[in-house]
N, C-alpha and C positions, 0 to 999 in steps of 0.2 A: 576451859570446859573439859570435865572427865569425857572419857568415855562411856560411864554409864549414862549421864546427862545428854552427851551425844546419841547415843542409841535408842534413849526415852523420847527425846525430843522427833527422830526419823520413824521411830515406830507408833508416832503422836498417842501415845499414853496417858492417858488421865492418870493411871496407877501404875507402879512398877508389876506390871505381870509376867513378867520373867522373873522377877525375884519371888514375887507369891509364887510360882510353879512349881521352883525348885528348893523353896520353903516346903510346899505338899512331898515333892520326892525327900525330902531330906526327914518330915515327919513322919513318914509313912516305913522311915527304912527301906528305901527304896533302889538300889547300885542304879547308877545310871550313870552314861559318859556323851558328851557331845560329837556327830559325825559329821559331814555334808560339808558344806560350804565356807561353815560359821568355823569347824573344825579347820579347817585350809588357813583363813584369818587368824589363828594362834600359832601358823608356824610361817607363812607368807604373808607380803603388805596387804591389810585387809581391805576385803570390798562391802560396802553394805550389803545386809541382804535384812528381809524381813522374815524369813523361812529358819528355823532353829529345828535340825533333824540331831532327833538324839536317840539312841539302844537304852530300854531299860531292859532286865531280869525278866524273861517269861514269867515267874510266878508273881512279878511285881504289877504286871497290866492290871489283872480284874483287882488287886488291893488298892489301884493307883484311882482307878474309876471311882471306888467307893469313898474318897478322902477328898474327892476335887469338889469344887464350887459348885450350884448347880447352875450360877450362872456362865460358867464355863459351855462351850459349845463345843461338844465331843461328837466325830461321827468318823465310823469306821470305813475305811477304804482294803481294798483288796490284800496292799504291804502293809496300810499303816493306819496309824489312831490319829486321826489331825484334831485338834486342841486351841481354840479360840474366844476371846474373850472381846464383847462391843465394844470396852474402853480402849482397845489397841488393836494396831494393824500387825502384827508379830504374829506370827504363824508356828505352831509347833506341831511338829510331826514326827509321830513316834513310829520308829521301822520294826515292823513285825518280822522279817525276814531273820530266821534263824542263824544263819552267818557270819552277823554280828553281834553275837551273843560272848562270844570270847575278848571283842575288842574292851566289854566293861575292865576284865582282870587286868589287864594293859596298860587300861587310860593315866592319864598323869593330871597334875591339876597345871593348869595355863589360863593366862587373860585371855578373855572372849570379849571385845565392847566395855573393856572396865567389869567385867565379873569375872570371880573365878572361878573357875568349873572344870569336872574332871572331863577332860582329850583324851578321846584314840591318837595312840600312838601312830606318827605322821606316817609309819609303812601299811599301819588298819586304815588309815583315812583314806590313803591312795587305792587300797584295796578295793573301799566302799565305792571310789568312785569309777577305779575300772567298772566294778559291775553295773553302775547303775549308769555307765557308759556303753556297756554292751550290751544292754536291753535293748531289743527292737522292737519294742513298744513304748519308750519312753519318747515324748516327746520332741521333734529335733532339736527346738530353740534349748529345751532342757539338755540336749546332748553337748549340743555347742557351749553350754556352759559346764557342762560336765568335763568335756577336754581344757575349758580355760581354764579349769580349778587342777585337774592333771598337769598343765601346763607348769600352774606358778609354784607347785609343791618338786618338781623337777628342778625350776632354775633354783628353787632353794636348798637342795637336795639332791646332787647331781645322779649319788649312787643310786636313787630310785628308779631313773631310766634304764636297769637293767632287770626290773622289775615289771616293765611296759611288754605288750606282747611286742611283735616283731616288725607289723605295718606302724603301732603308733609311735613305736622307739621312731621310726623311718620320718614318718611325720614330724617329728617333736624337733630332731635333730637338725630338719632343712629349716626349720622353722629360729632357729637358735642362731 
């Protein structure tokens, strides 16, 4: 079984909608790079996940809305643009936070799930997830996976631990 077949089959998919997605980004002329979780799975042992967080181009958002499906279910949140379709459980979330707007010029292309798609560079991944690690409003269950995903791009990457602040270098360390 590929791993696209594998990813289609956990995100029970009638249609490949990750690939139509990034068919619209790709038609639209669109830079876009993948971040989050899925981004961590192209450089550590991957975990499922059905949440796909990806930076497109400020000027690409309002072009990106006008080229999508209308059966597409787009609804805007505070950070982000989430992006869903009835035939799949896959979730895309597009981060509006300005910050990672540089990681697009960076990304490289890497297997995600048997697709390839352009990665932030595994020191913008780690970046992404400190912050979205030290948000005090993100959810805790979210946080705790926010440190697992810190966690498995360190054992893969040792020199990134000097990149950690100074509690979770401390943390990471006992934990190793």
């Amino acid at each position: 079984m590929t791993g696209k077949t594998f990813f289609n089959k956990i995100a029970n998919n009638k249609r490949d909608f990750l690939a139509e997605f990034i068919d619209h980004l790709k038609t639209a002329k669109i830079p876009f790079c993948v971040i989050g979780g899925l981004a961590v799975n192209a450089y550590a042992e991957p975990i499922v996940s059905l949440d796909l967080d990806i930076i497109i181009t400020a000027e690409g958002i309002d072009r990106l809305e006008k080229v999508l499906p209308k059966e597409y279910q787009i609804k805007r949140a505070r950070h982000s643009i989430n992006i869903h379709a009835k035939y799949s459980d896959l979730r895309i979330q597009i981060q509006r936070d300005e910050r990672y707007q540089n990681f697009i010029g960076r990304s490289a292309q890497k297997i995600v799930l048997g697709y390839k798609l352009p990665v932030a560079t595994v020191e913008d991944v780690l970046q992404g997830k400190l912050w979205v690690y030290g948000d005090p409003e993100r959810r805790p269950s979210k946080r705790q996976k926010d440190l697992a995903d810190i966690m498995r791009l360190v054992e893969v990457k040792s020199s990134l631990l000097k990149h950690l602040p100074k509690d979770l270098q401390k943390l990471i360390s006992q934990k190793q």
